[in-house]
N, C-alpha and C positions, 0 to 999 in steps of 0.2 A: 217783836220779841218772842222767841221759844222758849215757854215755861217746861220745865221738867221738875216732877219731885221723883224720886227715891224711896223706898220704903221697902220696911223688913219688921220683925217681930216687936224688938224693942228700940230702937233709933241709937243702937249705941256703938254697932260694930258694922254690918255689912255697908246699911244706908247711907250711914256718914261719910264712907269710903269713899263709896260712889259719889256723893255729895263734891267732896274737894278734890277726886280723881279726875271727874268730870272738868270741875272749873278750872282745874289744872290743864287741862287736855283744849278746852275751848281757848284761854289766853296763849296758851304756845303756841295756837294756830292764827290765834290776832282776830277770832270771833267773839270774844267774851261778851263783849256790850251788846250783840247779837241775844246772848243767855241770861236767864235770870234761873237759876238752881237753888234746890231745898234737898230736906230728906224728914222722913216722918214713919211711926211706928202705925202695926195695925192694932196695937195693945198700950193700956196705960199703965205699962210694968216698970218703966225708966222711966218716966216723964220728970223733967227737968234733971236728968243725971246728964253728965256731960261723954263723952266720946271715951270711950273703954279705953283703960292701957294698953290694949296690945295694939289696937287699932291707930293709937294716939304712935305707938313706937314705929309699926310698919310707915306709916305715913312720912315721918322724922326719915329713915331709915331712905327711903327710897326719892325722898326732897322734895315730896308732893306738900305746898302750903295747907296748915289748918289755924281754924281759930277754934278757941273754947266756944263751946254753946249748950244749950238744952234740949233733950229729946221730947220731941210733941208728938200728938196721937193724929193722926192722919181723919181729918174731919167731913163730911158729904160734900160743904163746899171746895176741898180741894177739886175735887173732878171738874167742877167746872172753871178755876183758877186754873188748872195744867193744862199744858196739851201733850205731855205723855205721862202719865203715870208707872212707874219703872218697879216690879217687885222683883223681889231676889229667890224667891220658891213658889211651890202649888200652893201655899198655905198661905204665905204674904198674898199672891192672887185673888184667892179666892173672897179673903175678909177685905181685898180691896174693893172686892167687887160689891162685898155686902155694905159693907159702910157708903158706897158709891151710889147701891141701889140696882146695880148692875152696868153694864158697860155699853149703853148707847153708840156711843163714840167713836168704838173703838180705841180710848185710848190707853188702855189698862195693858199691859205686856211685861214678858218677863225678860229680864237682863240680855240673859242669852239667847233670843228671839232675834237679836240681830247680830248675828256668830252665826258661821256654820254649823258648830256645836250642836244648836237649838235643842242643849239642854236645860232642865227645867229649872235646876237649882243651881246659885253662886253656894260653895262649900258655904257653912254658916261656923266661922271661929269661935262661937259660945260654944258650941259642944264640942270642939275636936282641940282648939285652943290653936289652931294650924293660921295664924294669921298671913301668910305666904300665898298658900292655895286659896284664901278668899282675894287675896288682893290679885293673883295671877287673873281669874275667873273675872274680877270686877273689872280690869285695866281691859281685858277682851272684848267684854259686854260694854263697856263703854265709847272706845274706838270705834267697836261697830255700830253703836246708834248713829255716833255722832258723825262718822262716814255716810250714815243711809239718811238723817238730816239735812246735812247739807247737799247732797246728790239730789233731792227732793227740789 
């Protein structure tokens, strides 16, 4: 089974995306039970808030499945429960690395790490309210893991 979490500031917009874009993305390809997918914050700013509205609407909007849930704070033993850890900026990165302790593993990477792209940041909709260009960014980043995944 390939663990993957997700992680972003507060677990209520980018992460979550990634979260159900992902599980969406592995069952249309008939891998899912291959997967087991989370998403988690590197701050306790939302914790137990559920999936933002815009996030909740993009998601609706484009027929990717969501269920309600609660945002959690991304904890030291996650690193060793995952085997990639997925952040959406330098800054999710970075406190993944300090909560982690740092990145032995190599398993801490950022979205678009596996995009040509290999830029650093998925747009963040908390500040621009632009939930389109996060979800374009996260649908990219995600396709490409999960092509460099399975090619593995």
């Amino acid at each position: 089974m390939i663990k993957i979490l997700f992680v972003c500031h507060g677990n209520i917009c980018r992460s979550p995306m990634a979260e159900f874009v992902m599980k969406d993305l592995v069952k249309k390809r008939g891998v899912d039970g291959e997967f087991y997918i989370e998403s988690a914050a590197t701050t306790d700013e939302e914790i137990g808030n559920d999936i933002h509205n815009g996030t909740r609407k993009k998601l609706r909007e484009v027929g990717v499945p969501f269920e309600k849930r609660r945002a959690r704070q991304m904890v030291r033993a996650d690193y060793d429960r995952f085997d990639y850890l997925i952040g959406m900026d330098k800054y999710n990165v970075a406190d993944m690395k300090y909560i982690s302790g740092g990145d032995p593993e190599n398993k801490i990477h950022f979205l678009l790490d596996f995009t040509y792209r290999r830029s650093e940041s998925v747009a963040d909709p908390w500040y621009t309210g632009d939930f389109d260009e996060a979800y374009s960014d996260i649908v990219f980043g995600c396709r490409g893991l999960l092509d460099s995944i399975l090619s593995h």
